[in-house]
C-alpha positions as CSV (number, residue, x, y, z in Angstrom):
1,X,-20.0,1.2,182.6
2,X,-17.5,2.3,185.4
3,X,-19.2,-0.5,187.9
4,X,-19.0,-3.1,185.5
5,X,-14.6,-2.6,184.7
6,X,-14.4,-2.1,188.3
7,X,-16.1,-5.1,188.6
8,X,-13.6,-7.2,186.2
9,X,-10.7,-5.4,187.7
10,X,-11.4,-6.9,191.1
11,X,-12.4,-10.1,189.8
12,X,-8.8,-10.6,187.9
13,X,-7.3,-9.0,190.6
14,X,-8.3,-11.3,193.1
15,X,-7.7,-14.2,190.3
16,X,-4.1,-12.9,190.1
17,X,-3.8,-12.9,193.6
18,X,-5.0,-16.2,194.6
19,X,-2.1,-17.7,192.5
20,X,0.9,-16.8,194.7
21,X,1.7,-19.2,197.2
22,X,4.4,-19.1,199.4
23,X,6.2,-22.8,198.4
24,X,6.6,-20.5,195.0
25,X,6.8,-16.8,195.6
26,X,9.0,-16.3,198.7
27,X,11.9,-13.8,199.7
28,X,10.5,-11.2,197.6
29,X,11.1,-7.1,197.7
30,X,8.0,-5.3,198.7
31,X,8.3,-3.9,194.8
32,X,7.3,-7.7,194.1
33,X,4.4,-9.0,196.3
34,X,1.3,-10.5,195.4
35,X,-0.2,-7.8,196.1
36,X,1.8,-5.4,193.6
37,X,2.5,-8.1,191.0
38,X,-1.2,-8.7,190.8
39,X,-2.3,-5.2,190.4
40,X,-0.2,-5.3,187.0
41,X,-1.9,-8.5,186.0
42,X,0.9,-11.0,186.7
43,X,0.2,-14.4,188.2
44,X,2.5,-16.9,189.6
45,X,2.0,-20.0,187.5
46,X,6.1,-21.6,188.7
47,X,8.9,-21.0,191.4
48,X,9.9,-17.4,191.0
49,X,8.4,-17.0,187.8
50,X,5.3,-14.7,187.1
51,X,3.1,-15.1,183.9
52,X,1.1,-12.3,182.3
53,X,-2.6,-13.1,182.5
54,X,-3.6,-11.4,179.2
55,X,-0.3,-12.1,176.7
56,X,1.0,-15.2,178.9
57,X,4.5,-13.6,178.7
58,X,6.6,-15.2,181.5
59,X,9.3,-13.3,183.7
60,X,12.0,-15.1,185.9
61,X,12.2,-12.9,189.5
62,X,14.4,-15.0,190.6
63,X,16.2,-12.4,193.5
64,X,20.1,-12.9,193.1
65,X,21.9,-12.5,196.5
66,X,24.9,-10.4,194.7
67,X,22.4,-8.2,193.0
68,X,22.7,-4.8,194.5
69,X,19.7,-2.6,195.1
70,X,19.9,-0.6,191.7
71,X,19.7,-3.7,189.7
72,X,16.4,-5.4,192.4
73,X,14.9,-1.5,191.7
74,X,15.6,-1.8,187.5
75,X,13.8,-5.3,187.6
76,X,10.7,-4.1,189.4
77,X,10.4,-1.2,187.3
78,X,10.5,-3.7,184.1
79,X,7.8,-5.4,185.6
80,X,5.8,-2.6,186.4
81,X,6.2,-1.3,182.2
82,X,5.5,-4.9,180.5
C-alpha cells in the first residue's frame, strides 16, 4: 500500500514539475520554485499563475517590486495552506 501512494506521489510530482518553464515562472522566492510549488500539487498552467492539480483553483504569484518581505512570506504561506 505505502509503495503504491509513493508511487503516485512521485508520478504527480514529477507531472507538477514538468510544467514550470522559465518563459512563465521566473523571478521567483525560493518559498515559490517548482520544486516547492509542486510538492503542494500546484502546476503552472500561465505567466505567474499556478493551478491546483486536484481542485483546479488558480493563484496569481505575480511578485510586486514594492511588496516588502512580510507580505512575499504571507503569500507563500497561503500557498503552502490551500
Amino acid at each position: 500500500m505505502y509503495v503504491v501512494n509513493f508511487t503516485v506521489f512521485i508520478l504527480n510530482y514529477s507531472f507538477c514539475l514538468n510544467l514550470f518553464h522559465p518563459f512563465t515562472w521566473f523571478a521567483k522566492p525560493l518559498g515559490l520554485s517548482p520544486l516547492h510549488c509542486a510538492q503542494y500539487g500546484w502546476e503552472n498552467s500561465e505567466v505567474d499563475i499556478l493551478q491546483c492539480v486536484s481542485c483546479k483553483a488558480c493563484l496569481d504569484a505575480t511578485i510586486s517590486t514594492t511588496w516588502d518581505s512580510e507580505i512575499c512570506e504571507l503569500r507563500m504561506i497561503l500557498l503552502m495552506n490551500l
